[in-house]
C-alpha positions as CSV (number, residue, x, y, z in Angstrom):
1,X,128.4,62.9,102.9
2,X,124.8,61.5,103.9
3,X,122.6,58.8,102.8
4,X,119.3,60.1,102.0
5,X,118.1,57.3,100.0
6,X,118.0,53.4,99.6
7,X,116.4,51.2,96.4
8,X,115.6,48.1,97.0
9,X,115.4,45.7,93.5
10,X,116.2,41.9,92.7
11,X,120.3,42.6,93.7
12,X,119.2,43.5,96.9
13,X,119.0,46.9,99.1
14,X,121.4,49.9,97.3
15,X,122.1,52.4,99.7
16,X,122.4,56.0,97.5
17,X,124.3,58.7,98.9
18,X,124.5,62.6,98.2
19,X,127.2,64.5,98.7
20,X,127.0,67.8,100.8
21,X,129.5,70.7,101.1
22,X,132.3,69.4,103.8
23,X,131.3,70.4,107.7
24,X,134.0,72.4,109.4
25,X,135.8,69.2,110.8
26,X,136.3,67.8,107.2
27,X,137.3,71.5,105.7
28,X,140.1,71.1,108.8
29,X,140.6,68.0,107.8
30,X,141.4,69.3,104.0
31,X,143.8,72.0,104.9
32,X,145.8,69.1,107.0
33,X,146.2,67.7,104.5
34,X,147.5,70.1,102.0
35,X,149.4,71.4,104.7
36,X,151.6,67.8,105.0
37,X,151.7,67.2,101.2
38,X,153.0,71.0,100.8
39,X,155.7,70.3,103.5
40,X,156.3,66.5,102.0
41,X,159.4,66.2,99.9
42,X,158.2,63.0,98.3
43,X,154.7,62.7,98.8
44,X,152.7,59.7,97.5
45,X,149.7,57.9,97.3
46,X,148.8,54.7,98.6
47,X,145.9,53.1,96.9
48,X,144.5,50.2,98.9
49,X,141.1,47.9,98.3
50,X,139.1,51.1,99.3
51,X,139.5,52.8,96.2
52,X,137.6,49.5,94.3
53,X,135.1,49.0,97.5
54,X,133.9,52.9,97.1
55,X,134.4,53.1,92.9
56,X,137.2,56.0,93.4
57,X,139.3,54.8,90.5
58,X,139.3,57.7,88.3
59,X,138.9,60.0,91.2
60,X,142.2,58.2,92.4
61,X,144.0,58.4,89.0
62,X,142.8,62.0,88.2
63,X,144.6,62.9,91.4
64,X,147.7,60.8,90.5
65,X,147.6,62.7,87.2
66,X,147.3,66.2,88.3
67,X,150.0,65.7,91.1
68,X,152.2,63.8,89.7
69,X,153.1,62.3,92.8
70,X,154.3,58.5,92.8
71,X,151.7,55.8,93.2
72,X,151.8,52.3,94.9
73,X,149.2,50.1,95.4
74,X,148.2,47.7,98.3
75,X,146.7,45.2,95.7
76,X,146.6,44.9,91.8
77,X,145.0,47.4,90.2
78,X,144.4,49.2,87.2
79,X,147.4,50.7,86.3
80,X,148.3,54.0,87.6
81,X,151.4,56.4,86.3
């Protein structure tokens, strides 16, 4: 992920980012971690402030959905299955 780009309007400077294929550390990074959650016997995902800060909700529940893995949350949030 790069920023390329920034607006600047009455709210202030908006930074916009473009997403990129992953480098070779991040596709290492990816097989780690299908690697632990294949292993895991009761994998779960922690949802923290992050997820609101960086507008991943639905990318978050999407992946709660598909995996069906157990969800807890580090703050109140939408609600999750």
């Amino acid at each position: 992920m790069s920023c390329r780009d920034s607006y600047s309007g009455s709210c202030g400077t908006i930074q916009i980012l473009t997403f990129s294929p992953p480098t070779q550390v991040e596709q290492n990074i990816i097989k780690q971690i299908c690697a632990m959650y294949e292993k895991a016997s009761k994998p779960i995902v922690l949802v923290d402030a992050c997820c609101i800060r960086f507008g991943m909700q639905a990318e978050a529940k999407e992946l709660i959905e598909r995996t069906g893995m157990v969800c807890r949350e580090t703050l109140t949030l939408p609600s999750y299955p």
